[in-house]
Backbone as JSON Lines, residues from 0, in Angstrom:
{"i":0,"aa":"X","n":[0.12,-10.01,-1.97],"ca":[-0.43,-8.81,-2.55],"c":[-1.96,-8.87,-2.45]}
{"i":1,"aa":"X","n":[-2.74,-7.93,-1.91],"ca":[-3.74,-7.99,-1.65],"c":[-4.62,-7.58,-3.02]}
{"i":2,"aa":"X","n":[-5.61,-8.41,-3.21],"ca":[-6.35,-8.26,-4.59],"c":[-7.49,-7.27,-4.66]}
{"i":3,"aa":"X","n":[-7.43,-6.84,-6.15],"ca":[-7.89,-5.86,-6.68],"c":[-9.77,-6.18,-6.65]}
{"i":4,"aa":"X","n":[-10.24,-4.57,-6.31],"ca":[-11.66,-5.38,-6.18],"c":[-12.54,-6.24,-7.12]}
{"i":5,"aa":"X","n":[-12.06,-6.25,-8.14],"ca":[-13.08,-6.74,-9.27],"c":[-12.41,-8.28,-9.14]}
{"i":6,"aa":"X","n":[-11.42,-8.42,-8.31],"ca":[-11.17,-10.18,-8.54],"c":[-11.89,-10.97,-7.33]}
{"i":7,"aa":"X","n":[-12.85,-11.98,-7.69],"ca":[-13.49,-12.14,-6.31],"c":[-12.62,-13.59,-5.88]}
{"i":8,"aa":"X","n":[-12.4,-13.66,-4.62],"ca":[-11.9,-14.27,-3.97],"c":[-12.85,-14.89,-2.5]}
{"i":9,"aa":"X","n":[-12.16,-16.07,-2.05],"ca":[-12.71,-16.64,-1.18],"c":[-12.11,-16.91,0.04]}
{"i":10,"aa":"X","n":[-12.16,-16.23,1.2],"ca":[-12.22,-15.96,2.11],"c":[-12.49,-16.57,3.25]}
{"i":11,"aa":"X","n":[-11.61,-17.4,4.02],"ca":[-12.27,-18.42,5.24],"c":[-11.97,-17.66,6.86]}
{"i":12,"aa":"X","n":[-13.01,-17.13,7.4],"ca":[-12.75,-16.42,8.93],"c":[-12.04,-17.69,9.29]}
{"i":13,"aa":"X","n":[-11.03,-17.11,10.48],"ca":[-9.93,-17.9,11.19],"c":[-10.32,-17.94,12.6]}
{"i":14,"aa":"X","n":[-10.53,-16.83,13.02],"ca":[-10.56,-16.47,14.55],"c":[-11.29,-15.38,14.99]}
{"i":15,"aa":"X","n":[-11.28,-14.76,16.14],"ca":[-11.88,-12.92,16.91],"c":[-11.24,-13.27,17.5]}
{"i":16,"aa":"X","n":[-10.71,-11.4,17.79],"ca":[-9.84,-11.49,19.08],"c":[-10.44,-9.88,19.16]}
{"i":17,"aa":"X","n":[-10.26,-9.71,20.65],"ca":[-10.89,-8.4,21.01],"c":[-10.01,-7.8,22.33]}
{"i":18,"aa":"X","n":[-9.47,-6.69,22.41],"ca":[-8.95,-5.92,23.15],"c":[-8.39,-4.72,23.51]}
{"i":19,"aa":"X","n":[-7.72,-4.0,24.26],"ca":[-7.51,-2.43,24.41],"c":[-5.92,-2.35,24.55]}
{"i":20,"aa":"X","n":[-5.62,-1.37,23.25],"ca":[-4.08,-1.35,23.26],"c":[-4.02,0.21,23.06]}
{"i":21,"aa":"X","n":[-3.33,0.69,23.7],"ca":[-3.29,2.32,24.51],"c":[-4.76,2.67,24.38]}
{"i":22,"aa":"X","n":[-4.58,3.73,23.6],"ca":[-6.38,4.79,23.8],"c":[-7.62,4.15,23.44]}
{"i":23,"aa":"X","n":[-7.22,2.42,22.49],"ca":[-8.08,2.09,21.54],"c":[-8.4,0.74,21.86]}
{"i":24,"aa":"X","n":[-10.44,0.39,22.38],"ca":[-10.74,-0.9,21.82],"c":[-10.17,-1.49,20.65]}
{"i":25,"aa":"X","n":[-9.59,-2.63,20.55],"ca":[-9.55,-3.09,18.96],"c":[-10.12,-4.68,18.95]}
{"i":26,"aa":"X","n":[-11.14,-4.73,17.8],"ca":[-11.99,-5.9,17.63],"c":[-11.38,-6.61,16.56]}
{"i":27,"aa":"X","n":[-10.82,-7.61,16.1],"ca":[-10.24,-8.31,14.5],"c":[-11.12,-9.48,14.58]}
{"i":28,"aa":"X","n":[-11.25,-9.82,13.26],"ca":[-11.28,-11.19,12.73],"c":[-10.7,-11.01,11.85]}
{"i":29,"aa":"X","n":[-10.23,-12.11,11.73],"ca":[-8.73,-12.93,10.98],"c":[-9.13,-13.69,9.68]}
{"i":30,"aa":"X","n":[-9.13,-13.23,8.54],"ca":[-9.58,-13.65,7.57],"c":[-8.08,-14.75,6.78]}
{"i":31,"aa":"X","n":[-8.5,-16.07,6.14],"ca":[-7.38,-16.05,5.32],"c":[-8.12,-16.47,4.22]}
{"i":32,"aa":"X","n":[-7.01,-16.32,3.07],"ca":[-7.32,-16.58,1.52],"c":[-7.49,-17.85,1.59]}
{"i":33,"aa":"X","n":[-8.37,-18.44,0.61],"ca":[-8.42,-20.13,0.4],"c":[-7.73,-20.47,-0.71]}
{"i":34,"aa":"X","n":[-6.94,-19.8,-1.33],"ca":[-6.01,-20.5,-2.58],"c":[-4.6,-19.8,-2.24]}
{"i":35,"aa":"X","n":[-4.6,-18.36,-1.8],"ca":[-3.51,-17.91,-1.52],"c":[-2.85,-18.01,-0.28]}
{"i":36,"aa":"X","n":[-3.84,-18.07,0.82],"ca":[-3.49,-18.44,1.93],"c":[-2.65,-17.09,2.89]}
{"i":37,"aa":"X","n":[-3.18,-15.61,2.0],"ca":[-2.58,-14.52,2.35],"c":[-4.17,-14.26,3.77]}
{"i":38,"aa":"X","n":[-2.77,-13.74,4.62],"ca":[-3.67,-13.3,5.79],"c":[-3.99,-12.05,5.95]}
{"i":39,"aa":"X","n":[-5.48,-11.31,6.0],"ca":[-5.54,-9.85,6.7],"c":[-6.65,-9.98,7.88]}
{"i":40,"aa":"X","n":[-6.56,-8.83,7.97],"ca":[-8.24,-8.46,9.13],"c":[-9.22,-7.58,9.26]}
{"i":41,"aa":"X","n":[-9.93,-8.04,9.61],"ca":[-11.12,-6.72,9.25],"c":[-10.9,-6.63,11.02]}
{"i":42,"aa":"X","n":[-10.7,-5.41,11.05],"ca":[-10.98,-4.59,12.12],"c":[-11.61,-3.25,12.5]}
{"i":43,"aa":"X","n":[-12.21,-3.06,13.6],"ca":[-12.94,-2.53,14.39],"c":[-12.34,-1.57,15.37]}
{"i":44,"aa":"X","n":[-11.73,-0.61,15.32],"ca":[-11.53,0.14,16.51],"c":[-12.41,1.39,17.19]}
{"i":45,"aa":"X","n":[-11.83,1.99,17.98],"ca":[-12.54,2.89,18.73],"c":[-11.68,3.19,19.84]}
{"i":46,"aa":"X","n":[-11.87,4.6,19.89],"ca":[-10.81,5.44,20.86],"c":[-12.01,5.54,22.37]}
{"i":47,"aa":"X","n":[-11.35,5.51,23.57],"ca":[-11.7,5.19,24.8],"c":[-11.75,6.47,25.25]}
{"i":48,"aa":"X","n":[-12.63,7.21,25.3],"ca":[-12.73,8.35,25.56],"c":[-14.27,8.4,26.27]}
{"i":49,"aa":"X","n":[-14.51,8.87,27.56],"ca":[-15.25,8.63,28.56],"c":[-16.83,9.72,28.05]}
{"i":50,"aa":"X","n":[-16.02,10.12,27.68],"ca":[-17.2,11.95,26.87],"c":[-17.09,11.83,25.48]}
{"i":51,"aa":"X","n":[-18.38,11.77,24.79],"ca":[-18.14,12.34,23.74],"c":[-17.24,11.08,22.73]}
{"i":52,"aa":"X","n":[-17.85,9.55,22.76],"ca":[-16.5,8.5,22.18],"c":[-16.72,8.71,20.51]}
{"i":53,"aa":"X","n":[-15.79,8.47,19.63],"ca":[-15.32,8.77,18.8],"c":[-16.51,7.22,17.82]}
{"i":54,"aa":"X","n":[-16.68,7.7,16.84],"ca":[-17.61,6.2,16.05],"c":[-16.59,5.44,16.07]}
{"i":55,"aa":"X","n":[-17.12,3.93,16.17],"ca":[-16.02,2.82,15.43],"c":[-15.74,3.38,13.95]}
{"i":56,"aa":"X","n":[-14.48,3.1,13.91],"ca":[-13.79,2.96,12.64],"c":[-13.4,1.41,12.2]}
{"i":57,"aa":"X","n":[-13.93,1.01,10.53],"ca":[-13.99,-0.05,10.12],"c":[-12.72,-0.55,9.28]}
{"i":58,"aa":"X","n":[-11.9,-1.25,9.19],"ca":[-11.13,-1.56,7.94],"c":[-10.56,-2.83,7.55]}
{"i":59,"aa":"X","n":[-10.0,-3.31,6.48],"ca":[-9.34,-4.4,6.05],"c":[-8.28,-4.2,5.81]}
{"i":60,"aa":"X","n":[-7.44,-4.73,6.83],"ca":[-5.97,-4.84,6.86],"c":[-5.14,-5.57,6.47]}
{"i":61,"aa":"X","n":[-4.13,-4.83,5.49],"ca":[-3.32,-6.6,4.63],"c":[-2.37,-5.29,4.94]}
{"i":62,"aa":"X","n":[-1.01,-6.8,5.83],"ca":[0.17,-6.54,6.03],"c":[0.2,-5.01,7.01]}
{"i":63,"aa":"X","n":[0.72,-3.53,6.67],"ca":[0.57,-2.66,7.4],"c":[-0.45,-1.47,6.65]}
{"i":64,"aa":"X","n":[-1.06,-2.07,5.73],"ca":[-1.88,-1.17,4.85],"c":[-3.21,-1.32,5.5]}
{"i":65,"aa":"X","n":[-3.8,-0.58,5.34],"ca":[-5.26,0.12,5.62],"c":[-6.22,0.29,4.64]}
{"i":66,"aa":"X","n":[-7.18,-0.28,4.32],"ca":[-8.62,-0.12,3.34],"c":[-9.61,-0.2,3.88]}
{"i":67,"aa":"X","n":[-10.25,0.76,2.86],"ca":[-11.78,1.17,3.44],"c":[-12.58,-0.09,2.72]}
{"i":68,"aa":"X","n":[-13.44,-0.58,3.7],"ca":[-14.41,-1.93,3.13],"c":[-15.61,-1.81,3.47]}
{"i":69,"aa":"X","n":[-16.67,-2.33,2.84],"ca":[-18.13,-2.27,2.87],"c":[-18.23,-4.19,3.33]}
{"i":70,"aa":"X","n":[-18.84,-4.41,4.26],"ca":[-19.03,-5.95,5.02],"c":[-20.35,-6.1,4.7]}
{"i":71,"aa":"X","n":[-21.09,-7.23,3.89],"ca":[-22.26,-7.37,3.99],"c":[-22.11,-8.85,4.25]}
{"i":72,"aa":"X","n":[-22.73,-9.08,5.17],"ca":[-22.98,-10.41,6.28],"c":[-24.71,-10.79,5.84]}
{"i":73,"aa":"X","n":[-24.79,-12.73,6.68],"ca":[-25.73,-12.45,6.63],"c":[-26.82,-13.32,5.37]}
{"i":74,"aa":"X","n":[-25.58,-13.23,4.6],"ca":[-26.0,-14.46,3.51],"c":[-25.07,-15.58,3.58]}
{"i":75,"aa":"X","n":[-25.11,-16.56,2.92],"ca":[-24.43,-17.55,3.01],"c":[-22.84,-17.37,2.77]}
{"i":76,"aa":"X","n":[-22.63,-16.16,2.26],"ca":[-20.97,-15.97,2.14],"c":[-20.92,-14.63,2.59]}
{"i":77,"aa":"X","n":[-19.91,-14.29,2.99],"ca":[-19.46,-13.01,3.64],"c":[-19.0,-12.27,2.44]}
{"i":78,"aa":"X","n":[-19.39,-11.18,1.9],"ca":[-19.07,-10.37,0.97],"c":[-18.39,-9.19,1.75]}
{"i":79,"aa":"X","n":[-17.43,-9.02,1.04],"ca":[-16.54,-7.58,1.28],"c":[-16.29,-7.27,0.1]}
{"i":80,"aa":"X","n":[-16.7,-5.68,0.25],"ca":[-15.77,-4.62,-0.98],"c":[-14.79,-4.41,-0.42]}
{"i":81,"aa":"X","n":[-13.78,-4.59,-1.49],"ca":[-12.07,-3.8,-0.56],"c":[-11.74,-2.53,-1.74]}
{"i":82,"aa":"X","n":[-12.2,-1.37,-1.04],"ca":[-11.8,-0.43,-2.07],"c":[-9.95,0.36,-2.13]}
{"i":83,"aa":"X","n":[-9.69,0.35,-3.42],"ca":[-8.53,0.89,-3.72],"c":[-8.08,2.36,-4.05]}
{"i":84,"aa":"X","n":[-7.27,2.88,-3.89],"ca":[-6.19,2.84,-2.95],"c":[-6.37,2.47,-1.57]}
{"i":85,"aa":"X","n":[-4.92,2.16,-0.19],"ca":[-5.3,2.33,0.69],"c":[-5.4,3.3,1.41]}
{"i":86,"aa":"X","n":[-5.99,3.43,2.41],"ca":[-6.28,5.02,2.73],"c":[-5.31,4.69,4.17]}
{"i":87,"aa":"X","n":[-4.39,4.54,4.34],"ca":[-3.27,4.29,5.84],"c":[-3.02,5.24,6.38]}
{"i":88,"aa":"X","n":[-2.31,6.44,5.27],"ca":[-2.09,7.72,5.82],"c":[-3.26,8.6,6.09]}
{"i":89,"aa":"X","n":[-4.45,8.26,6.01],"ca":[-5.91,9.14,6.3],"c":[-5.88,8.63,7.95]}
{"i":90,"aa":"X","n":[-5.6,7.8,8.14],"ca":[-5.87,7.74,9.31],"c":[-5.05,8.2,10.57]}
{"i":91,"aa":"X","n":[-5.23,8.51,11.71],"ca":[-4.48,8.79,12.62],"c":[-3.31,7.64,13.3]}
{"i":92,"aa":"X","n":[-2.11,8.66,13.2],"ca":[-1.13,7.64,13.8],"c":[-1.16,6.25,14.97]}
{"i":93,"aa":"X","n":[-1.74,7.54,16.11],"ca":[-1.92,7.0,17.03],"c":[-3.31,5.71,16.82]}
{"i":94,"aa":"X","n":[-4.14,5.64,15.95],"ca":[-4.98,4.59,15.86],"c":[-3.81,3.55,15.04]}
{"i":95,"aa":"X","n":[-3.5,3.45,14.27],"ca":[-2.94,2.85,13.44],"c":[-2.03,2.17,13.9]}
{"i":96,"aa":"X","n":[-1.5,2.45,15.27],"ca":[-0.34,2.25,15.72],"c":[-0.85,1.27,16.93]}
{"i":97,"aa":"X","n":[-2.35,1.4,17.2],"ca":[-3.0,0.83,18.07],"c":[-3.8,-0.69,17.66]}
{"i":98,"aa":"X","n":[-4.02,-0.42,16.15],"ca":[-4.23,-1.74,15.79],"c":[-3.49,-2.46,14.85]}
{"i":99,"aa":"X","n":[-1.81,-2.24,14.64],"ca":[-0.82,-3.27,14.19],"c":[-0.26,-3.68,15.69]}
{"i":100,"aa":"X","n":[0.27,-2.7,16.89],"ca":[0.1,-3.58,18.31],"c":[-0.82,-4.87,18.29]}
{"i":101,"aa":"X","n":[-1.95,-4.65,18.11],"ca":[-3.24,-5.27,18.14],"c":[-3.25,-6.58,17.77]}
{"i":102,"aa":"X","n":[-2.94,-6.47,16.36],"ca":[-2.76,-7.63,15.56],"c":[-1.48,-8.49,15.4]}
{"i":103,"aa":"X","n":[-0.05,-7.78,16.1],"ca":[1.21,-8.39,16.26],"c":[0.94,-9.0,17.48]}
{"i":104,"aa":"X","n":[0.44,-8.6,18.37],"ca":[-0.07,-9.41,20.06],"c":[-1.07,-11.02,19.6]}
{"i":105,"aa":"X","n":[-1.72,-10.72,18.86],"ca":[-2.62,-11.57,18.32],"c":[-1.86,-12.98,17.59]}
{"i":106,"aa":"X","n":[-1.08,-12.17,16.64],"ca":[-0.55,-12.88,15.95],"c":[0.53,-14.01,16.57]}
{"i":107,"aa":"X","n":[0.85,-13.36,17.43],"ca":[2.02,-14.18,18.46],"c":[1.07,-14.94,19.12]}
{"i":108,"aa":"X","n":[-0.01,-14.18,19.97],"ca":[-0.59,-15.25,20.86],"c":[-1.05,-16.49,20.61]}
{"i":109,"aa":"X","n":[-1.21,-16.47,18.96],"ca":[-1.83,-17.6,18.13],"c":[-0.5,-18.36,17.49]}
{"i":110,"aa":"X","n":[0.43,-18.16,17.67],"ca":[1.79,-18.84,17.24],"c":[1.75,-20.16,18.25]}
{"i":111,"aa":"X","n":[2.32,-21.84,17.17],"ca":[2.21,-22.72,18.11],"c":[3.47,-22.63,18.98]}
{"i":112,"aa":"X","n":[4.38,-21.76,18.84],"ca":[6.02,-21.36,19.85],"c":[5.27,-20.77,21.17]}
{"i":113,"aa":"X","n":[4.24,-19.97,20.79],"ca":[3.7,-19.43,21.93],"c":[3.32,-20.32,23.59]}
{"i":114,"aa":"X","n":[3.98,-20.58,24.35],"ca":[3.23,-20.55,25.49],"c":[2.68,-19.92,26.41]}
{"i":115,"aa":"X","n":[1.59,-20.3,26.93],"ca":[0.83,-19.41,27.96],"c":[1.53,-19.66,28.99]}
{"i":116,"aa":"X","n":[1.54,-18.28,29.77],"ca":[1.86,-17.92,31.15],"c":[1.82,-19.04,31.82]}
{"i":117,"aa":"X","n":[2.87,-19.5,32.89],"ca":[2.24,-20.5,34.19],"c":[2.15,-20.2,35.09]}
């Protein structure tokens, strides 16, 4: 269960992974909890559109939910606001759909079952 903003928690980056799954760049880092050990991501997308590209869109992702977060980097700890409710259904399908691809590709590729291609 992803925690409420007023509980502060500590946060260890895992990884980046960066790539294009249908219309959409998608950028993650892989955050996990240091006591809970619950995994989300702050991600980065953006629709590939040659004219006219769409702003990155920012969020923190726990499980298939969607939150809007404020990232301030930069000091010795990485601060995030994770504001509540999540906003999942504000967003467009087709993005949404572009960065759980995103992060299930990820997630496998980082599995130790996983082998690479020979």
């Amino acid at each position: 269960m992803l925690a409420m903003p007023e509980e502060l928690m500590q946060w260890q980056t895992k990884e980046s992974r960066k790539g294009v799954f249908d219309d959409y760049t998608v950028m993650g880092t892989k955050f996990e909890n240091a006591s809970s050990f619950e995994i989300v991501w702050h991600i980065t997308a953006s629709r590939n559109i040659a004219i006219d590209p769409i702003h990155d869109h920012e969020y923190w992702v726990a499980g298939k939910n969607f939150y809007s977060a404020i990232f301030h980097t930069g000091t010795p700890f990485n601060l995030i606001q994770i504001h509540q409710p999540h906003i999942t259904e504000n967003i467009e399908l087709a993005e949404r759909e572009a960065v759980l691809k995103a992060i299930t590709e990820w997630v496998i590729a980082a599995s130790p079952d996983h082998l690479p291609p020979t």
